[in-house]
Biopython code that builds the backbone (N, CA, C, O; Angstrom):
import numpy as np
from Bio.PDB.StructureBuilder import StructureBuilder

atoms = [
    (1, "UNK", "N", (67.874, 65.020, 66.249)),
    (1, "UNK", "CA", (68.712, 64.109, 66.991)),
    (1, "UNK", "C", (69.506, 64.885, 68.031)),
    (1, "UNK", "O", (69.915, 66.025, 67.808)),
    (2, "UNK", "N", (69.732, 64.180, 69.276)),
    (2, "UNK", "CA", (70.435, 64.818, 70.352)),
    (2, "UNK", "C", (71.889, 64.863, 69.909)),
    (2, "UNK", "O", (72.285, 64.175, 68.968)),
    (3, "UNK", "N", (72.746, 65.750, 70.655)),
    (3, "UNK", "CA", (74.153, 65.875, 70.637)),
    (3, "UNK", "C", (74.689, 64.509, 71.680)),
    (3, "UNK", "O", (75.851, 64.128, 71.536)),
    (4, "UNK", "N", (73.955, 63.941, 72.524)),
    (4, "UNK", "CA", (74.824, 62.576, 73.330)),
    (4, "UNK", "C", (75.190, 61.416, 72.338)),
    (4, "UNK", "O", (74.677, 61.098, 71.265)),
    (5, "UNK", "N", (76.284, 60.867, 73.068)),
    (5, "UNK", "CA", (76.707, 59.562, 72.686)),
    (5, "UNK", "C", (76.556, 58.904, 73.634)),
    (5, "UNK", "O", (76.515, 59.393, 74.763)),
    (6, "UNK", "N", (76.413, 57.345, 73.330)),
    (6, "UNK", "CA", (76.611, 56.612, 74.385)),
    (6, "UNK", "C", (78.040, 56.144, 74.513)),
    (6, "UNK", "O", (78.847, 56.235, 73.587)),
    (7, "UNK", "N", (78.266, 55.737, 75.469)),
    (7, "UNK", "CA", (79.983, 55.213, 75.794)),
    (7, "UNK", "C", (79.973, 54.202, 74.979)),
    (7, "UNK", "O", (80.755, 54.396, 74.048)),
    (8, "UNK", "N", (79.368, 53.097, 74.916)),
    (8, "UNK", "CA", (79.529, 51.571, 74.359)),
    (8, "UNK", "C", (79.823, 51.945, 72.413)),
    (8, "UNK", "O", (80.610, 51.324, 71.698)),
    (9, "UNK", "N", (78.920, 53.112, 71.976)),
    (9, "UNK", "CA", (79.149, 53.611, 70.834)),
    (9, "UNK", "C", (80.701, 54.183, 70.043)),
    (9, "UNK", "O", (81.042, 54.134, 68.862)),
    (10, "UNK", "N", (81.365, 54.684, 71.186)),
    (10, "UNK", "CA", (82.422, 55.777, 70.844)),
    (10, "UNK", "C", (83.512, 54.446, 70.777)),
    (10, "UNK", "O", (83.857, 53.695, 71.690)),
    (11, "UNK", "N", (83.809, 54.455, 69.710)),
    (11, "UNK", "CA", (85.301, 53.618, 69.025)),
    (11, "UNK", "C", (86.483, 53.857, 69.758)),
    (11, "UNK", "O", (87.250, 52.987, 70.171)),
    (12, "UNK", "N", (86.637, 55.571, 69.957)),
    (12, "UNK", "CA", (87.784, 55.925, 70.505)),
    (12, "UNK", "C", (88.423, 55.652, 72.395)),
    (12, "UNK", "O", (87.994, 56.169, 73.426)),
    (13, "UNK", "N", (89.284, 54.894, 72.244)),
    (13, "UNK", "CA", (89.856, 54.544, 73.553)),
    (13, "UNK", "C", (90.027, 55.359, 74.504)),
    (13, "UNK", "O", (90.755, 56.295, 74.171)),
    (14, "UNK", "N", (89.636, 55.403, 75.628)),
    (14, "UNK", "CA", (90.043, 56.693, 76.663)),
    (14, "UNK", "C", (91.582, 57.102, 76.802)),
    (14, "UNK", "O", (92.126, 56.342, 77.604)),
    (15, "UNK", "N", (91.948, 57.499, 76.586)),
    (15, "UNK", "CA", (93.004, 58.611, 76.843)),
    (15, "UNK", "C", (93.939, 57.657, 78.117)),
    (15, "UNK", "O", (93.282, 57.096, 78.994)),
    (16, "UNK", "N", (95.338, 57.554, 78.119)),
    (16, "UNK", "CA", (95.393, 56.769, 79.343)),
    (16, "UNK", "C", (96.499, 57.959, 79.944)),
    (16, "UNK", "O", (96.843, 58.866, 79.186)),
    (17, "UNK", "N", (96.903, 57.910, 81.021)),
    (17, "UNK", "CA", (97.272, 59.160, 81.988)),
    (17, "UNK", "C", (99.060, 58.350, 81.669)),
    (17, "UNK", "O", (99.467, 57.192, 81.757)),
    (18, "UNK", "N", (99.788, 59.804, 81.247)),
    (18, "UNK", "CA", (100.954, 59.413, 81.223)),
    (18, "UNK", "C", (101.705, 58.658, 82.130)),
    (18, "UNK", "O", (102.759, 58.175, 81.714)),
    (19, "UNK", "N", (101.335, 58.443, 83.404)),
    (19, "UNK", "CA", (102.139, 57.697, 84.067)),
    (19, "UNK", "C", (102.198, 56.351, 83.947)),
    (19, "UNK", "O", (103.055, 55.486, 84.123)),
    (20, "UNK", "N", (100.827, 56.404, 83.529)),
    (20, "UNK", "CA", (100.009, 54.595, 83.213)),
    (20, "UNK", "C", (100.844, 53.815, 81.936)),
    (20, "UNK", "O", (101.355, 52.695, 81.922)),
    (21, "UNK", "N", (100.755, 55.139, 80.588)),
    (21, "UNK", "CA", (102.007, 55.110, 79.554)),
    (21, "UNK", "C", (103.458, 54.583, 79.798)),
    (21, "UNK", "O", (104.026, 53.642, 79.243)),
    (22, "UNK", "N", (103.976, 55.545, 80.901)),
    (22, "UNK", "CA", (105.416, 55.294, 81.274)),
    (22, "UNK", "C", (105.434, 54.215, 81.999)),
    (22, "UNK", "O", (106.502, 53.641, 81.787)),
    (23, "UNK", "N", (104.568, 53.447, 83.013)),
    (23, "UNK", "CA", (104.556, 52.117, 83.429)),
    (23, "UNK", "C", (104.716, 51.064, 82.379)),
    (23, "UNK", "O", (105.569, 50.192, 82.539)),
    (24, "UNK", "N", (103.970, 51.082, 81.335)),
    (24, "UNK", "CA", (104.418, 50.396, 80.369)),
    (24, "UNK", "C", (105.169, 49.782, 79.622)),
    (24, "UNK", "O", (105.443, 48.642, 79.246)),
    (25, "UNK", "N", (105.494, 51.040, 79.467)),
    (25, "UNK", "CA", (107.105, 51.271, 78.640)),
    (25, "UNK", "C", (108.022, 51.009, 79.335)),
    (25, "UNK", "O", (108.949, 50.486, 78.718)),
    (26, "UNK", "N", (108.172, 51.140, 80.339)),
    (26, "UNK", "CA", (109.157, 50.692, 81.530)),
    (26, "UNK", "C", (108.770, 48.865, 81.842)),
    (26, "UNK", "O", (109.594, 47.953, 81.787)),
    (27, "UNK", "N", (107.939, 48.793, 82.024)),
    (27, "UNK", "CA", (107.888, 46.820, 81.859)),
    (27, "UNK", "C", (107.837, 46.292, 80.442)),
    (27, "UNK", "O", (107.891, 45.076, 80.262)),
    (28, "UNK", "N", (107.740, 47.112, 79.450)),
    (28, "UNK", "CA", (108.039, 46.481, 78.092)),
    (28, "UNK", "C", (109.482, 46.409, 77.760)),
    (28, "UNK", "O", (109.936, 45.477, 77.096)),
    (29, "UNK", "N", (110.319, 47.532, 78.286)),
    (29, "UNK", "CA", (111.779, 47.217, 78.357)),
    (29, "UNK", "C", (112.128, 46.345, 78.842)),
    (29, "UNK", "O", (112.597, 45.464, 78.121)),
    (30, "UNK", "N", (112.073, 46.077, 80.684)),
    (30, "UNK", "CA", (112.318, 45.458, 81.495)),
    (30, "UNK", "C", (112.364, 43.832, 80.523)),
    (30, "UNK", "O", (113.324, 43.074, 80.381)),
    (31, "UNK", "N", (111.138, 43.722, 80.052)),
    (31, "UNK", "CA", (110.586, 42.725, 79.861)),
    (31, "UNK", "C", (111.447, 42.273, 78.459)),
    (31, "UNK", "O", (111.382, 41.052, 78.321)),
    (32, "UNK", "N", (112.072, 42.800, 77.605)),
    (32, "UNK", "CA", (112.886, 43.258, 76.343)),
    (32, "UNK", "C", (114.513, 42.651, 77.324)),
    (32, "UNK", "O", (115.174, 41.647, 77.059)),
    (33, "UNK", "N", (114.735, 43.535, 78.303)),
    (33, "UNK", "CA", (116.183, 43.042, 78.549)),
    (33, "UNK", "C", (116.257, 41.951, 79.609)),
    (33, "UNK", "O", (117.347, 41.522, 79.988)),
    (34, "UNK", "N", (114.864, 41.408, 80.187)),
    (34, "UNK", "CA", (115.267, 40.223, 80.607)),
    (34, "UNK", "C", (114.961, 38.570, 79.736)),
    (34, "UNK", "O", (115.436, 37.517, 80.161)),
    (35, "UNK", "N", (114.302, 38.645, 78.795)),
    (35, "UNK", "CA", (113.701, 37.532, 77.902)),
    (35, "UNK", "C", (114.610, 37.779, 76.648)),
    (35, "UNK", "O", (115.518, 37.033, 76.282)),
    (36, "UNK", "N", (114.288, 38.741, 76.156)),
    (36, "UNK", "CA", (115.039, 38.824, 75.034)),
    (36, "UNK", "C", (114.784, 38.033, 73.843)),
    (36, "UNK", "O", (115.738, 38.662, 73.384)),
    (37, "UNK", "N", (114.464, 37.344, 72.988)),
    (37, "UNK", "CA", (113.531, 35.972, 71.908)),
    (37, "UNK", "C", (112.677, 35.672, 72.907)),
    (37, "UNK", "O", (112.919, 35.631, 74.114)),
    (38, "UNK", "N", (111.110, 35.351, 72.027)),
    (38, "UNK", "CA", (110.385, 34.700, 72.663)),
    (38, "UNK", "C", (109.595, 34.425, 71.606)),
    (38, "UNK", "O", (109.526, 35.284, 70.727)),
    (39, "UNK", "N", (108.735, 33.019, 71.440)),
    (39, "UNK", "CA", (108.174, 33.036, 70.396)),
    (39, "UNK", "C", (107.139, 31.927, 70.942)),
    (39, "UNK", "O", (107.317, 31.554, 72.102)),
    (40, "UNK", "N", (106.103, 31.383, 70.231)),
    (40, "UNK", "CA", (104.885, 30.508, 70.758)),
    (40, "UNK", "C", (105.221, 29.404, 71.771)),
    (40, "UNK", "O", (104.591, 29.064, 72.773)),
    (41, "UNK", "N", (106.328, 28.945, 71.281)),
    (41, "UNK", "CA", (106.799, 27.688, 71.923)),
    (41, "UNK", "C", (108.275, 27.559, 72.923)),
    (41, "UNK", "O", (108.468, 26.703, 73.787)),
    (42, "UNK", "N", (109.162, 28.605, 72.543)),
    (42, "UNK", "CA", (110.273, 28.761, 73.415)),
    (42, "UNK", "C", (110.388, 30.180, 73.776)),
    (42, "UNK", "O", (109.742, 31.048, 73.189)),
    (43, "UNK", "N", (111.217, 30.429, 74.751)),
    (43, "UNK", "CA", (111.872, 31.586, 74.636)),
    (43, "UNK", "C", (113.455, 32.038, 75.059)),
    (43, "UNK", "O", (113.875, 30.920, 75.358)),
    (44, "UNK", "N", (114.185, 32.618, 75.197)),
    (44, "UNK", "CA", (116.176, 32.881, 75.589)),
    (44, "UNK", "C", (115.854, 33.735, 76.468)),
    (44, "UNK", "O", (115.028, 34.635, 76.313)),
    (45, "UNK", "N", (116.430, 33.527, 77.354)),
    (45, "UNK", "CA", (116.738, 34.418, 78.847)),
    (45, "UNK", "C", (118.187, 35.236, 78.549)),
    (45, "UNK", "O", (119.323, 34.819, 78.776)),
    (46, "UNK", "N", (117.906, 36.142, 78.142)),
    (46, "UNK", "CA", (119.549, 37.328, 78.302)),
    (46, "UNK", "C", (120.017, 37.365, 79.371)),
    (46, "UNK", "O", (119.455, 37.261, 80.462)),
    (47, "UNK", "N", (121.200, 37.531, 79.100)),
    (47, "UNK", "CA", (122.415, 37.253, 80.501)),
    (47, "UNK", "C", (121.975, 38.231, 82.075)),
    (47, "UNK", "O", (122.330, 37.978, 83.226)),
    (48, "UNK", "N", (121.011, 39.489, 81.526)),
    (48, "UNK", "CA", (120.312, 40.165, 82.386)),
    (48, "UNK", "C", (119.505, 39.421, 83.040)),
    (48, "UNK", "O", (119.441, 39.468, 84.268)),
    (49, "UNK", "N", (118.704, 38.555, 82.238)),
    (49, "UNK", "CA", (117.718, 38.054, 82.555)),
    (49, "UNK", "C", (118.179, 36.718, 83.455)),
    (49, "UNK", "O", (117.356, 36.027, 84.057)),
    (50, "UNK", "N", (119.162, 36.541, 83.456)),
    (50, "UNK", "CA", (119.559, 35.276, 84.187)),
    (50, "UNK", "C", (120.257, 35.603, 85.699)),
    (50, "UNK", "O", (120.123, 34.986, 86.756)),
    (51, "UNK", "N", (120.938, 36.639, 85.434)),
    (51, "UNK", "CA", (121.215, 37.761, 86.829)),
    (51, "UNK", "C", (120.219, 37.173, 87.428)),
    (51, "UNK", "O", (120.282, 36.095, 88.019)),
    (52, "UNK", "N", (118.932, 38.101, 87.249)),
    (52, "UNK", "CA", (117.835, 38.655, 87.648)),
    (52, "UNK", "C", (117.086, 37.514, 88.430)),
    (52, "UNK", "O", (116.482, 37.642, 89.495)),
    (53, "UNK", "N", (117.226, 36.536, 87.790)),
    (53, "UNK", "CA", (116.262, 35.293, 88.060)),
    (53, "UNK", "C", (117.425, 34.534, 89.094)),
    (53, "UNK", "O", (117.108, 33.428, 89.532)),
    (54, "UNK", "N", (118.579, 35.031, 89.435)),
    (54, "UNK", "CA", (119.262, 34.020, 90.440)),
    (54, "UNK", "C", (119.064, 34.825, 91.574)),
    (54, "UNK", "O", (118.793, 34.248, 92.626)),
    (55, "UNK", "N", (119.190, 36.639, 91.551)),
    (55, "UNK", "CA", (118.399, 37.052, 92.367)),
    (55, "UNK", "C", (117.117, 37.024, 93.206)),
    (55, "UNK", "O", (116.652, 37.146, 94.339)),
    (56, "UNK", "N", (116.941, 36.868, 92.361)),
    (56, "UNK", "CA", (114.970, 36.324, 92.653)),
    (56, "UNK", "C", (115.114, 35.165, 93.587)),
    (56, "UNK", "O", (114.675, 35.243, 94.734)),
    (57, "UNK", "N", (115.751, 34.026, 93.111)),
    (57, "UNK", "CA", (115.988, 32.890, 93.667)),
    (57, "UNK", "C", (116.663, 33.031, 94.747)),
    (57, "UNK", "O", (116.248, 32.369, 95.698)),
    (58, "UNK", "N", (117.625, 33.714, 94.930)),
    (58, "UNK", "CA", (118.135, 33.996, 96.460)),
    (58, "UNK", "C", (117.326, 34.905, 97.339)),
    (58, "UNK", "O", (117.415, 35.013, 98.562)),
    (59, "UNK", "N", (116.639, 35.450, 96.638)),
    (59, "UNK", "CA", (115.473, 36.350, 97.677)),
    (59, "UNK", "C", (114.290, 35.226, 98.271)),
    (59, "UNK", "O", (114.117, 35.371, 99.481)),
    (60, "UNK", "N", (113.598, 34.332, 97.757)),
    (60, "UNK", "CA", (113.174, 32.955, 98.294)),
    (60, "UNK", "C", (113.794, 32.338, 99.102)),
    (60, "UNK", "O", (113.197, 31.985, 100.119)),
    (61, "UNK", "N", (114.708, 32.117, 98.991)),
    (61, "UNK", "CA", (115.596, 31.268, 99.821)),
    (61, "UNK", "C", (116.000, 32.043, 101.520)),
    (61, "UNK", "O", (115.954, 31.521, 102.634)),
    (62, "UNK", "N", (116.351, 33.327, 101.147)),
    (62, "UNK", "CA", (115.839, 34.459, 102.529)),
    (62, "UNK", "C", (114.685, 34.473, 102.913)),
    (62, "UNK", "O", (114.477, 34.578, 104.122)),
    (63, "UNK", "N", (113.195, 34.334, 101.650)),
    (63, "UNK", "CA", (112.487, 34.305, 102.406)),
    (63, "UNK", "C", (111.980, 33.436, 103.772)),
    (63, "UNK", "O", (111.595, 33.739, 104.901)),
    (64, "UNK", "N", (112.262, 31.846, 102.814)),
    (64, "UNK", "CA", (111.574, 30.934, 103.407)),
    (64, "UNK", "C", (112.423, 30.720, 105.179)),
    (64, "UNK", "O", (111.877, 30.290, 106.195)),
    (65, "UNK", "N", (114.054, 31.254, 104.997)),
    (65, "UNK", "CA", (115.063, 30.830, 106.206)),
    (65, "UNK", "C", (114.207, 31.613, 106.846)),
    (65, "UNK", "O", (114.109, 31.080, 107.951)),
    (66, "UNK", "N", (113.230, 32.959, 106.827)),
    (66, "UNK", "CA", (112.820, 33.920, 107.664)),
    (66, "UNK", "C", (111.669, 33.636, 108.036)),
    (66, "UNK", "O", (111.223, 34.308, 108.966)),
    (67, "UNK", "N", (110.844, 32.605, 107.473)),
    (67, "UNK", "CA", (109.594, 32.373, 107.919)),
    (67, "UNK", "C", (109.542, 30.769, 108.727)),
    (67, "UNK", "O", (108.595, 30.161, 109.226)),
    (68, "UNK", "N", (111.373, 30.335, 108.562)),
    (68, "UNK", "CA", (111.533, 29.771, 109.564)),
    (68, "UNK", "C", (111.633, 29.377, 110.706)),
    (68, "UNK", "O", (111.234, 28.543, 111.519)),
    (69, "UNK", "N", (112.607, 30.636, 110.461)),
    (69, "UNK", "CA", (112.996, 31.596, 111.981)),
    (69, "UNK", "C", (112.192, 31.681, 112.726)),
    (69, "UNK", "O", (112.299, 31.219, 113.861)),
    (70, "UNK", "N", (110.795, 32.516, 112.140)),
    (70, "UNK", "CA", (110.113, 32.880, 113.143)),
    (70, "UNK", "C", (109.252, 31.485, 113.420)),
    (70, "UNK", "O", (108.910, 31.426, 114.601)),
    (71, "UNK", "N", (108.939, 30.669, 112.852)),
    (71, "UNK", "CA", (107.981, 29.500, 113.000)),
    (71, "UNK", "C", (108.508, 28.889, 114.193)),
    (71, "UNK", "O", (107.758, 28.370, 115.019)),
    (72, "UNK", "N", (110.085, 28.932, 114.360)),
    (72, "UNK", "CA", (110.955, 27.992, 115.508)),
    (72, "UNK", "C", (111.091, 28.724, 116.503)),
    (72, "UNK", "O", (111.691, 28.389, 117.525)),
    (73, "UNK", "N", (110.383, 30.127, 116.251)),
    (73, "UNK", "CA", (110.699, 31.069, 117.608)),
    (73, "UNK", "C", (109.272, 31.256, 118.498)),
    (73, "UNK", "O", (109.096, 31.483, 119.695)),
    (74, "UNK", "N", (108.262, 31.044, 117.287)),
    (74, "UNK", "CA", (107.164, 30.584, 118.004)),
    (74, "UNK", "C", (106.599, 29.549, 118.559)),
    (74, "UNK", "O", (105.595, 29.435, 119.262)),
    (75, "UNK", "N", (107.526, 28.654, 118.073)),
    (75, "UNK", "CA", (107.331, 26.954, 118.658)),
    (75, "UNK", "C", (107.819, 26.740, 119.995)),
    (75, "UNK", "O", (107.356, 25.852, 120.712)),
    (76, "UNK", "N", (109.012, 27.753, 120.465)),
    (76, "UNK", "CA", (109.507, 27.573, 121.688)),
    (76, "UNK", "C", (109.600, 28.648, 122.616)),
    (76, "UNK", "O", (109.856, 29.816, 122.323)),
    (77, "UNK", "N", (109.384, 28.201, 123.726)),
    (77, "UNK", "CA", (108.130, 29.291, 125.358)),
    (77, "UNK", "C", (110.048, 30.243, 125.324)),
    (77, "UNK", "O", (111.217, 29.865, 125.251)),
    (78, "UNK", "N", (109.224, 31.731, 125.441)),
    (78, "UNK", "CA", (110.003, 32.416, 125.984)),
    (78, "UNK", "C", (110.557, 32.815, 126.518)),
    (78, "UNK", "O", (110.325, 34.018, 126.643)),
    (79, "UNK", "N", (111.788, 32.253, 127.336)),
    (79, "UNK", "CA", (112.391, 32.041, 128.686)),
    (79, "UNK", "C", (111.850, 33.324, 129.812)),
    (79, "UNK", "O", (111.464, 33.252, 130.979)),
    (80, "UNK", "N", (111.999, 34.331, 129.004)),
    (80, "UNK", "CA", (111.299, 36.034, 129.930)),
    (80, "UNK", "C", (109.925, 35.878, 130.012)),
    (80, "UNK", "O", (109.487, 36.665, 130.850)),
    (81, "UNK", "N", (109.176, 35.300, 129.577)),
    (81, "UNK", "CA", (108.080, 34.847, 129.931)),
    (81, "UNK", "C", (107.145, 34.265, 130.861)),
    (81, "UNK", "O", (106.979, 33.092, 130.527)),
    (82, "UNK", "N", (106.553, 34.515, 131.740)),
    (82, "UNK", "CA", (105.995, 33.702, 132.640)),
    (82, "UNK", "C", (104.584, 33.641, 132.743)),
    (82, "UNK", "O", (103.994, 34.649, 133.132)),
    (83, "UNK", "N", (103.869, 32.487, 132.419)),
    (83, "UNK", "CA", (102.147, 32.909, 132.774)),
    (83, "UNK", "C", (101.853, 32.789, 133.504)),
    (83, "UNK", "O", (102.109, 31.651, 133.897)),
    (84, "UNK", "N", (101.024, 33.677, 134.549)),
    (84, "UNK", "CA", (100.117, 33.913, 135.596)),
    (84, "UNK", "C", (99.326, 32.507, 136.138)),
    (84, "UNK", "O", (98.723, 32.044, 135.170)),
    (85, "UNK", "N", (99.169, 31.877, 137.044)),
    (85, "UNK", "CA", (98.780, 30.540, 137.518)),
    (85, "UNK", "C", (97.154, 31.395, 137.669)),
    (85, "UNK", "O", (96.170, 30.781, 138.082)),
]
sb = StructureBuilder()
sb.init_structure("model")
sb.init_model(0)
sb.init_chain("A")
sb.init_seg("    ")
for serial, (resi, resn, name, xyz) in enumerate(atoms, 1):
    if name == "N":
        sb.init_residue(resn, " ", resi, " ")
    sb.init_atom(name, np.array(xyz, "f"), 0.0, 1.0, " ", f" {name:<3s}", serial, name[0])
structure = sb.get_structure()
């Protein structure tokens, strides 16, 4: 018998690169101090977690005034502007 394995054979999980680790662990916290209980059917938002989410919500609200902005700036001719006849 040969010394190869096939990949689909080997049980053991590849190795994952510590940074990939520490990404993890860093959104499993995150994820820990903004939910905080969670279970099949409900879950509690920690007082972090409620920060976080009014933030969020005011970052939308910038967004959309900004994609206003520009929608009303493209709707109307640019006074410095002149096109060529």
């Amino acid at each position: 018998m040969g010394g190869t394995i096939r990949a689909k054979d080997c049980k053991i999980r590849p190795q994952r690169s510590a940074g990939r680790t520490m990404k993890d662990l860093n959104d499993l916290f995150f994820y820990a101090q903004v939910v905080g209980q969670r279970s099949s059917r409900r879950f509690a938002v920690t007082e972090v977690g409620q920060t976080y989410c009014a933030h969020c919500r005011a970052m939308l609200v910038e967004a959309n005034a900004a994609e206003e902005a520009v929608a009303l700036t493209q709707s109307e001719p640019d006074p410095g502007w002149s096109r060529a006849a």
